[in-house]
GUPADO-619270 format. One line per 4 residues: number of its first residue (from 0); their letters; for each residue z, x, y of N, C-alpha, C. Coordinates in nm, 2 decimals. Layout:
# GUPADO-619270
NUM> a> Z,X,Y,Z,X,Y,Z,X,Y  ...
END
This chain:
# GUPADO-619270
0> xxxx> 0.75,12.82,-2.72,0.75,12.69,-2.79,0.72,12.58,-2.69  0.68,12.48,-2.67,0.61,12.39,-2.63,0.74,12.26,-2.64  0.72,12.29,-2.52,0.87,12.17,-2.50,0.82,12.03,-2.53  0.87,11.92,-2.55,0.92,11.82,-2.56,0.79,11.70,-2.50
4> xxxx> 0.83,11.69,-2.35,0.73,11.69,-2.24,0.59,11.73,-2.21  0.59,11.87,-2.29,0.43,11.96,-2.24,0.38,11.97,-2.36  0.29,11.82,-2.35,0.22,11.80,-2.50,0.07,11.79,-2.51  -0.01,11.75,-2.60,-0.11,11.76,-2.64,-0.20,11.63,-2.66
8> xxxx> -0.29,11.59,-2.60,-0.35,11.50,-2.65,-0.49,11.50,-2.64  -0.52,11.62,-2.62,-0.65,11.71,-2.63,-0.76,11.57,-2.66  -0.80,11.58,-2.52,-0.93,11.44,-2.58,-0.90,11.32,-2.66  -0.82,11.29,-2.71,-0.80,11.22,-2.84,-0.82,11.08,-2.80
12> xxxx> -0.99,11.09,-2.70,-1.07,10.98,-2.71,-1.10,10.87,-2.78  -1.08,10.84,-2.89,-1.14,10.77,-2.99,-1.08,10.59,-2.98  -1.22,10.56,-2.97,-1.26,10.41,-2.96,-1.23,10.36,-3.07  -1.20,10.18,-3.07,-1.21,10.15,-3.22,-1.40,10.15,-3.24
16> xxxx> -1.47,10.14,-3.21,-1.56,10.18,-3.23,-1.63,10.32,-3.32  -1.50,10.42,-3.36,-1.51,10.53,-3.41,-1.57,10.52,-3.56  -1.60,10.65,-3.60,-1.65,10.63,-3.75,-1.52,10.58,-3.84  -1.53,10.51,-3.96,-1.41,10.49,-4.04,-1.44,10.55,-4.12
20> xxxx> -1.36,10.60,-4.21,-1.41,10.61,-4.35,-1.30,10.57,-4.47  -1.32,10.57,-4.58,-1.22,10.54,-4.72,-1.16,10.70,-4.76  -1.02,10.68,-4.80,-0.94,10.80,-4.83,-1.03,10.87,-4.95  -1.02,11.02,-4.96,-1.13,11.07,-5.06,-1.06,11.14,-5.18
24> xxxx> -0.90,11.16,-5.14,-0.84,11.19,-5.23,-0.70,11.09,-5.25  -0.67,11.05,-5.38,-0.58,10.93,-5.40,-0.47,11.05,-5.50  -0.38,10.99,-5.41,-0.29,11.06,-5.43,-0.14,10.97,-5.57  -0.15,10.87,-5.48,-0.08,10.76,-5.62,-0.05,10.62,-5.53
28> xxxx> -0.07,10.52,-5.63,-0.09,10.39,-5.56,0.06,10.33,-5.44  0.05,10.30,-5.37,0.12,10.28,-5.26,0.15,10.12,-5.25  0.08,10.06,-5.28,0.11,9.93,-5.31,-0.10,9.85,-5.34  -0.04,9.72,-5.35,-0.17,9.71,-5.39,-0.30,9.71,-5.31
32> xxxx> -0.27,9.72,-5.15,-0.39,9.73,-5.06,-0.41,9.92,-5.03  -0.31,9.99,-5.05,-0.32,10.11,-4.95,-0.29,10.27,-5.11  -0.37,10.32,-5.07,-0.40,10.48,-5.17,-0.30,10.56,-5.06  -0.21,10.65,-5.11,-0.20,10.76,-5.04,-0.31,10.86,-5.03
36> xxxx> -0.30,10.99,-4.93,-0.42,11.04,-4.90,-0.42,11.17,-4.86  -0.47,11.26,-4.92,-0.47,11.43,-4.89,-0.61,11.45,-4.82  -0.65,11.49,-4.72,-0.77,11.57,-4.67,-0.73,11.67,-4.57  -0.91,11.75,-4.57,-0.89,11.88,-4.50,-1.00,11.84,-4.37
40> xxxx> -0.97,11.92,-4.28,-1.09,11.93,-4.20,-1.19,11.94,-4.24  -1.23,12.01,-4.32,-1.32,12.13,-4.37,-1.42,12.01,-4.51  -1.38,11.89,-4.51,-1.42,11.83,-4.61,-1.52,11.76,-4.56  -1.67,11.83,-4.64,-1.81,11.73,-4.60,-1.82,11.62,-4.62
44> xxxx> -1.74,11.55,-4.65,-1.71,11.44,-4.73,-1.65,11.33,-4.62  -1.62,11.42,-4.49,-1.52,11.31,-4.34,-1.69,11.25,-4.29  -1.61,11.17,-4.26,-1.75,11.05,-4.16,-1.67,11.09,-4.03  -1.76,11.23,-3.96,-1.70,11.24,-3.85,-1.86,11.17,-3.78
48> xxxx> -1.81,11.13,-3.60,-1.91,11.03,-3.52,-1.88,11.11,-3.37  -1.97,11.09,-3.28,-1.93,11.10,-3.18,-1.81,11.10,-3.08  -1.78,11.12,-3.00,-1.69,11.07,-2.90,-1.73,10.97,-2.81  -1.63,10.89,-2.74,-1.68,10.81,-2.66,-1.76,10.86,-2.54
52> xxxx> -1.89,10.80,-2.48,-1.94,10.89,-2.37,-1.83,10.92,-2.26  -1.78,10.92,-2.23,-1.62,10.99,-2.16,-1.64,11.14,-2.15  -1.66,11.16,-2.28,-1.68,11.32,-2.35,-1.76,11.41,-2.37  -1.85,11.50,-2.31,-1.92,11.57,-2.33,-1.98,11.55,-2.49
56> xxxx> -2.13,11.58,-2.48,-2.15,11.59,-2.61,-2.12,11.70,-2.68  -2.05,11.73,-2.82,-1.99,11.82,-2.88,-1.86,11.79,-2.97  -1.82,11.66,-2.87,-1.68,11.60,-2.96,-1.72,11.56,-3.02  -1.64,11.53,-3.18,-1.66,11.46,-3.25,-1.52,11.39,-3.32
60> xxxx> -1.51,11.29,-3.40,-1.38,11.21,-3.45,-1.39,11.19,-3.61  -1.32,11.15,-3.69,-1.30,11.07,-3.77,-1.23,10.99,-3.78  -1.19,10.90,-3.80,-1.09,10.84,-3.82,-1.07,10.84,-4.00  -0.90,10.87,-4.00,-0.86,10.92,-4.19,-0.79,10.78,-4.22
64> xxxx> -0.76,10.71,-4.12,-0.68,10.58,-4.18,-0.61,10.48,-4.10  -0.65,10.40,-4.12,-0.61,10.21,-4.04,-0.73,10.17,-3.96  -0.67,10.11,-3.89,-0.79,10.04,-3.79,-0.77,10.10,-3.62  -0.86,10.12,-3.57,-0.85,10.22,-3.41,-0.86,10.14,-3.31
68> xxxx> -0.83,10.03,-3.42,-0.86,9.87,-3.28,-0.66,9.84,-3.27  -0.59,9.85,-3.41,-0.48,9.83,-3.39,-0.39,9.95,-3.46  -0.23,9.93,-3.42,-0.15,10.02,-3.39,-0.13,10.11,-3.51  -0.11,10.23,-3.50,-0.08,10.33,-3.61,-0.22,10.43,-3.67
72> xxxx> -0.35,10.45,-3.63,-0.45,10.46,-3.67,-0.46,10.61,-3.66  -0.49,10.73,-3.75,-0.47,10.85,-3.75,-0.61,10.91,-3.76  -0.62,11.02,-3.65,-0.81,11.08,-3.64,-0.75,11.18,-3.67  -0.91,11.26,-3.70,-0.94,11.41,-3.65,-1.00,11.39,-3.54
76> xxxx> -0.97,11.49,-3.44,-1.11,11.50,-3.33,-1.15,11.65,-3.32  -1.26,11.68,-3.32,-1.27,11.82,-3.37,-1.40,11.85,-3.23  -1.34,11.96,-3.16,-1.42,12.03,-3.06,-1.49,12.16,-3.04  -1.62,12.22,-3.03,-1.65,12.40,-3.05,-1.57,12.46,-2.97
80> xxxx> -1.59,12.57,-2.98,-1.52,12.69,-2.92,-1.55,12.66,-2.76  -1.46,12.65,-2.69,-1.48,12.67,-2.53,-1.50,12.53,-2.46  -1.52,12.41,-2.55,-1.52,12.31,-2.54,-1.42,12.23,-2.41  -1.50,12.21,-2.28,-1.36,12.17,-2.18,-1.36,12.05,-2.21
84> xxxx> -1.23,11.98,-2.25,-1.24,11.79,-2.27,-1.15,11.77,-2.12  -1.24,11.67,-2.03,-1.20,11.62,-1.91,-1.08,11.52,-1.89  -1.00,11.54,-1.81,-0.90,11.44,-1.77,-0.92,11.35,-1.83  -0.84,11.26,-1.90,-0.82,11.14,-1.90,-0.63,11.06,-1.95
88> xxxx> -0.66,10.92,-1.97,-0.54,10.92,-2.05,-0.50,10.82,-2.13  -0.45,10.78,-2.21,-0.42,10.66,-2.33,-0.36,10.59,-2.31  -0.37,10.43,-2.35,-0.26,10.34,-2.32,-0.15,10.36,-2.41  -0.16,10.47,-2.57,-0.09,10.46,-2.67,-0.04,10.60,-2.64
92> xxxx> 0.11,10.62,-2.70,0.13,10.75,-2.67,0.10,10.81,-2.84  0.05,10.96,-2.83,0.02,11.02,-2.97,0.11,11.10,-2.99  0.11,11.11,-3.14,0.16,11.24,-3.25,0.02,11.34,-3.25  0.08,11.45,-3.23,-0.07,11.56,-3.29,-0.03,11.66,-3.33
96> xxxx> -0.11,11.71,-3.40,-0.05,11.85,-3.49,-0.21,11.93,-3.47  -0.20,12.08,-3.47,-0.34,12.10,-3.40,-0.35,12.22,-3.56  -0.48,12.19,-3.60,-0.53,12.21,-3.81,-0.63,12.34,-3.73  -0.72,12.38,-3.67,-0.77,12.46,-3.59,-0.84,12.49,-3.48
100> xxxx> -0.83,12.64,-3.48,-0.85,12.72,-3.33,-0.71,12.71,-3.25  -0.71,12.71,-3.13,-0.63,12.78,-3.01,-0.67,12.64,-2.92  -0.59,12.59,-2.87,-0.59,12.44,-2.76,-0.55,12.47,-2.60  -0.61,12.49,-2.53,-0.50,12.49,-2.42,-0.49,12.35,-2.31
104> xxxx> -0.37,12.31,-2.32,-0.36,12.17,-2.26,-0.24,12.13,-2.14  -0.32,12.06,-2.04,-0.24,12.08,-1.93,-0.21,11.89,-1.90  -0.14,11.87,-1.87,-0.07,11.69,-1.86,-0.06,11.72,-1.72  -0.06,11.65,-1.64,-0.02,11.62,-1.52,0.13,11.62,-1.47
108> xxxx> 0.11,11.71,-1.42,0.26,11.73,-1.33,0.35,11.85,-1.38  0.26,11.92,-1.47,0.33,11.98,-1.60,0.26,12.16,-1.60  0.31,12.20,-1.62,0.23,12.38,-1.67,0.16,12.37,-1.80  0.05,12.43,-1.86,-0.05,12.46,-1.91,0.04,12.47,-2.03
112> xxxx> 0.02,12.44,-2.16,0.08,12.45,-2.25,-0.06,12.49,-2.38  -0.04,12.60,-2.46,-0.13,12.66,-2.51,-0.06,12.60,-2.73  -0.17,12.59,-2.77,-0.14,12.52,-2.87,-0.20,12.62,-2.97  -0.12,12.64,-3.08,-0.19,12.73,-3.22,-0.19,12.64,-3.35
116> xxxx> -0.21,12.69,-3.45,-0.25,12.60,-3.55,-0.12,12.60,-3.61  -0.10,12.48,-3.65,0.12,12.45,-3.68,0.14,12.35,-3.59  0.09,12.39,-3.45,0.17,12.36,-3.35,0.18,12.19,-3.35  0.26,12.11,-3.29,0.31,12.02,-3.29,0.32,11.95,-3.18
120> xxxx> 0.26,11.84,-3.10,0.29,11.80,-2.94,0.31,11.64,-2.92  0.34,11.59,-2.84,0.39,11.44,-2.82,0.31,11.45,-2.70  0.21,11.31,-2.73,0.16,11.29,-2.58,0.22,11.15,-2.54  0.26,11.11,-2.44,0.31,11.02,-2.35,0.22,10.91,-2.32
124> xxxx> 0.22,10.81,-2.34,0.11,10.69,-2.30,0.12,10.71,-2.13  -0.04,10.69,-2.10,-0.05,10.67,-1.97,-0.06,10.81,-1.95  -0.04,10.94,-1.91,0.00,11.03,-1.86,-0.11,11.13,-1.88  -0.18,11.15,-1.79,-0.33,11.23,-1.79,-0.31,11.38,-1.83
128> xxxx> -0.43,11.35,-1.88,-0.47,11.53,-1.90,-0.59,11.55,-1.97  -0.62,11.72,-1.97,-0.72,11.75,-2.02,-0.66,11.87,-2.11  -0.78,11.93,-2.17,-0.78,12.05,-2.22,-0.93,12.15,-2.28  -0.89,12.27,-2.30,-1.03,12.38,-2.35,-0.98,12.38,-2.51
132> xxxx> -1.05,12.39,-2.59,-1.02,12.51,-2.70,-1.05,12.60,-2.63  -0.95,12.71,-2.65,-0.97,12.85,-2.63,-0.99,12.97,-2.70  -1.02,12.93,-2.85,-1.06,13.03,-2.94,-1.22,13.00,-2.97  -1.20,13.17,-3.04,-1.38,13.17,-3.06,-1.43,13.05,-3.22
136> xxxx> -1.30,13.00,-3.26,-1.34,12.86,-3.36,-1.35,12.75,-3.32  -1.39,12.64,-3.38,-1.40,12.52,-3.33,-1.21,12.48,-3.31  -1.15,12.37,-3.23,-1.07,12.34,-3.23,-1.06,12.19,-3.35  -0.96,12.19,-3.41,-0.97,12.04,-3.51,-0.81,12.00,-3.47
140> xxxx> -0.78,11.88,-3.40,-0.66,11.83,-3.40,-0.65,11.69,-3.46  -0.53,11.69,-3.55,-0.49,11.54,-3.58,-0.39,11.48,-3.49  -0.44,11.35,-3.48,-0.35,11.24,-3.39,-0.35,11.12,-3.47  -0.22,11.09,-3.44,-0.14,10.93,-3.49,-0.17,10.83,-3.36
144> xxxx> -0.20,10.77,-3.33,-0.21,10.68,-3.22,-0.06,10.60,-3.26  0.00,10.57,-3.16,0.13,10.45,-3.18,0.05,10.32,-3.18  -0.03,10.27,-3.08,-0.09,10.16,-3.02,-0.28,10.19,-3.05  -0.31,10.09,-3.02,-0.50,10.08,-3.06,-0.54,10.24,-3.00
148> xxxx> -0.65,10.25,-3.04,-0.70,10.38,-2.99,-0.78,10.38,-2.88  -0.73,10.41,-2.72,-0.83,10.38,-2.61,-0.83,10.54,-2.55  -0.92,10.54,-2.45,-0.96,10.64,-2.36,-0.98,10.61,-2.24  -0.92,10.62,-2.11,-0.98,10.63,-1.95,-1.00,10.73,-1.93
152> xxxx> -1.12,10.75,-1.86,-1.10,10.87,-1.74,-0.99,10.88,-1.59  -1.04,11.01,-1.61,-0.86,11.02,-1.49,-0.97,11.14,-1.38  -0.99,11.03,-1.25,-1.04,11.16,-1.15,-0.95,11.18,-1.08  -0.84,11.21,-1.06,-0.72,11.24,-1.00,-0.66,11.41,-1.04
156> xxxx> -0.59,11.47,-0.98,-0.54,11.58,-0.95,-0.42,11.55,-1.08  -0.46,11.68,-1.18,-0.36,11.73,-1.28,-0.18,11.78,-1.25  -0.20,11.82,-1.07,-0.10,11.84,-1.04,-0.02,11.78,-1.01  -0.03,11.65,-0.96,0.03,11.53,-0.90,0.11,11.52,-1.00
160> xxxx> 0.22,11.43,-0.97,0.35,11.38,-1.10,0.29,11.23,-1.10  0.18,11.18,-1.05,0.18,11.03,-1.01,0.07,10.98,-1.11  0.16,10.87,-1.21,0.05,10.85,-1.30,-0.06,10.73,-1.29  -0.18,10.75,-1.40,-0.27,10.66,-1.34,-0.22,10.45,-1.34
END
């Protein structure tokens, strides 16, 4: 099980600059500005976009709801098989729940923590890391951002406890 601490934030690059899009399934009125919202990875229907150049090309994002400029804004970020996403780290700490493939993700200061589809991780604002998908499918993880959605790079040592 994947402690507390040894969490996930697999890339979860995304600029407000990211693709937006409008909810595709309305689930029942929420009040008069906001639809509830059901989607899948899997739906051709997401306005997924690049990643920030930070990221190799191969990432990609959507954003499923709010604004990625301010607080609470929830992506997909979806990577191929073998995909290494490099160090970096967030000023916002995330929610992520990993929809598919196999993640394996390492935080700084921390042991390697391997992710399956269910799985469930808290990433820490500020607190670097990277990660691979490690299955032969693409990887697709959802993230809540707390705070706007940013990305730095982190050239520093994964092992250090000393954050950027």
């Amino acid at each position: 099980m994947i402690r507390h601490s040894v969490v996930l934030a697999a890339g979860a690059a995304l600029l407000a600059t990211s693709c937006a899009r409008e909810p595709k399934t309305e689930l029942a009125e929420a009040s008069p500005t906001e639809t509830a919202l059901a989607v899948s990875p899997l739906d051709s229907s997401i306005g997924w976009g690049p990643c920030p150049a930070l990221f190799p090309a191969g990432c990609e994002i959507a954003v499923l709801h709010g604004d990625p400029a301010a607080p609470n804004a929830d992506v997909f970020l979806r990577v191929p098989s073998q995909y290494e996403i490099p160090a970096h780290w967030h000023s916002s700490a995330e929610r992520m729940a990993l929809v598919t493939g196999e993640l394996e993700v390492t935080y700084q200061g921390q042991q390697p923590a391997t992710l399956k589809i269910g799985d469930y991780a808290y990433g820490p604002a500020k607190l670097p890391h990277a990660a691979v998908c490690a299955s032969s499918d693409a990887c697709t993880l959802f993230i809540a951002f707390e705070g706007a959605v940013d990305a730095h790079a982190f050239d520093g040592s994964l092992e250090d406890s000393v954050s950027p």
